[in-house]
C-alpha positions in Angstrom: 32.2 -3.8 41.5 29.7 -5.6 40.0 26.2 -4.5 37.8 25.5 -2.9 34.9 27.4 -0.1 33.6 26.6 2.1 30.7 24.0 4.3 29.6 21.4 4.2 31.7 20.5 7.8 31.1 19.9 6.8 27.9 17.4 3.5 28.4 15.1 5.7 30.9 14.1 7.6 28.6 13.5 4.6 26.0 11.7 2.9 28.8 9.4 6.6 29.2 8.6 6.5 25.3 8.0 2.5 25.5 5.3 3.6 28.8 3.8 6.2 27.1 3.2 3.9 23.7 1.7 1.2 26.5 -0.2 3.5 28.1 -1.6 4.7 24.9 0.0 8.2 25.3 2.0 8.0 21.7 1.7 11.6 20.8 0.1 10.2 17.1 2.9 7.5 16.8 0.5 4.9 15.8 -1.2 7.7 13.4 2.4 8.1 12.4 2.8 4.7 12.0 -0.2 4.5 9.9 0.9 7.4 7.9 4.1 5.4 6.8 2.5 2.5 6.1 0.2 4.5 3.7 3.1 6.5 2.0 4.6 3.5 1.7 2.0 1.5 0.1 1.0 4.6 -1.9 5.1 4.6 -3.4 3.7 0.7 -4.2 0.8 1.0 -6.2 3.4 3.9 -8.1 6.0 1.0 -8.7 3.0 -1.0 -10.1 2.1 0.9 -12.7 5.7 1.5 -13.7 6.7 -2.1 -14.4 3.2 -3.3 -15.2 2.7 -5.7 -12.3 0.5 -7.0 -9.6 1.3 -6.5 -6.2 2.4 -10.4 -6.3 5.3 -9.4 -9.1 2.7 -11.2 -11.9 2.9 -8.9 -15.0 -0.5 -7.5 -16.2 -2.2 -8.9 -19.0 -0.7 -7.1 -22.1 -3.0 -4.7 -24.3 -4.6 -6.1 -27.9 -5.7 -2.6 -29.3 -3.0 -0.7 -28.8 0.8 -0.2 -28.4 2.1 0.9 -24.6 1.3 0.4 -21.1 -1.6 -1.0 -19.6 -3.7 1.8 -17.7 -1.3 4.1 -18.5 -2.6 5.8 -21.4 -4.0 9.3 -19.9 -3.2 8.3 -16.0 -5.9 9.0 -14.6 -6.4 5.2 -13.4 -2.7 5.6 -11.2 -3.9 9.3 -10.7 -6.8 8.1 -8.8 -5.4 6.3 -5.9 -5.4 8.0 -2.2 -3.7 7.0 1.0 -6.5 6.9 4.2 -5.2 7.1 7.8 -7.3 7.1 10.5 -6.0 6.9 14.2 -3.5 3.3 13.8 -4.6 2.1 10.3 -4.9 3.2 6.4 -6.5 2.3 3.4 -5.5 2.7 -0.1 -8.1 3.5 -2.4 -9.0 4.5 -6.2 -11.4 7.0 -6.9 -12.2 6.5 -10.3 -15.4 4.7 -10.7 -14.2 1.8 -13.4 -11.4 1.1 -11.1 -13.1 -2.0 -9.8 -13.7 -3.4 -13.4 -9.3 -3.5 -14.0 -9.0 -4.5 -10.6 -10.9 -7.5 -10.7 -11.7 -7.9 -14.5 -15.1 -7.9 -16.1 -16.6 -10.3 -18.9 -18.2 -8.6 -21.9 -21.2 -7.9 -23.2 -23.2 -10.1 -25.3 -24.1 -9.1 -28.7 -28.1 -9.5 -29.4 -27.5 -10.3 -32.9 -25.4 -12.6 -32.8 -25.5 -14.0 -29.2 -21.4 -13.8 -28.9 -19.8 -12.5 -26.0 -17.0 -10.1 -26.5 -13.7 -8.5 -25.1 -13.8 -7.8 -22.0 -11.3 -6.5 -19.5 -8.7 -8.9 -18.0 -8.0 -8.5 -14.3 -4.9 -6.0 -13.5 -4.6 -6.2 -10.0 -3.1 -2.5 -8.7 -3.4 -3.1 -4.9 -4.1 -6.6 -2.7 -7.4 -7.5 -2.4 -8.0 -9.4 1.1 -4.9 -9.5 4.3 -2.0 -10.8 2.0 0.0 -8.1 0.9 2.5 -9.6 -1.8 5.3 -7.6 -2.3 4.7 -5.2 -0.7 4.9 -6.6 2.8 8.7 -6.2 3.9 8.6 -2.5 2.0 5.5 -1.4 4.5 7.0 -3.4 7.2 10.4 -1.9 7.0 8.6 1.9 6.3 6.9 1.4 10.0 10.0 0.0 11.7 11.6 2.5 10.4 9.1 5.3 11.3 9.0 3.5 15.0 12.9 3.3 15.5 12.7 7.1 14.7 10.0 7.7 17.8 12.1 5.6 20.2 15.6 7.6 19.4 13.5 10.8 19.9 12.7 11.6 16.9 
């Protein structure tokens, strides 16, 4: 006897879930997929402010008027932050205004009597600005596999 043997029961109805994905019947997988992606990233930006880094793994700059954690004082900085999802991709975002100022970093102002510029706010990166995603790469990658092998085992 020759052929193959096993479950074929079985790899129907993984070829039926892989048709309806083609076909673009998902049932909201790739919303679901989004969805991890976001919670995932989300759980990133989280570990960020823990251990003071960048998405990269580059510490923030340390604080000069005071003892602690960068933008961790009253948390409304990491408090800020939403997950997106719409249809197959997500955005992570901060709604406090000043956000963009830590983010990126801003020079200070000039004094008029004097004509020196002063303090300032170094750049903390919280999230990756632009397509590479640092660190947090494999983690989102491994939260939509995960998410996707789920879908195909029926889940």
């Amino acid at each position: 006897m020759s052929g193959i043997t096993g479950g074929l029961a079985q790899l129907d109805v993984l070829t039926k879930r892989i048709r309806k994905i083609a076909s673009g019947g998902g049932g909201g997988l790739l919303h679901d997929l989004a969805q991890a992606g976001a919670d995932e990233a989300l759980t990133q930006v989280h570990l960020g402010f823990r251990k003071s880094v960048d998405p990269f793994g580059n510490p923030w700059a340390p604080l000069k008027y005071r003892d602690g954690q960068p933008l961790r004082h009253t948390g409304v900085m990491e408090g800020g932050f939403e997950k997106i999802v719409e249809a197959a991709k997500f955005f992570i975002r901060n709604r406090v205004f000043y956000s963009v100022f830590h983010q990126k970093g801003a020079r200070g102002r000039v004094n008029k009597k004097t004509g020196q510029r002063g303090g300032g706010i170094p750049a903390r990166k919280m999230i990756p600005d632009g397509s590479d995603l640092g660190t947090w790469k494999n983690d989102i990658r491994d939260a939509i596999n995960a998410r996707l092998e789920r879908f195909l085992r029926g889940g």
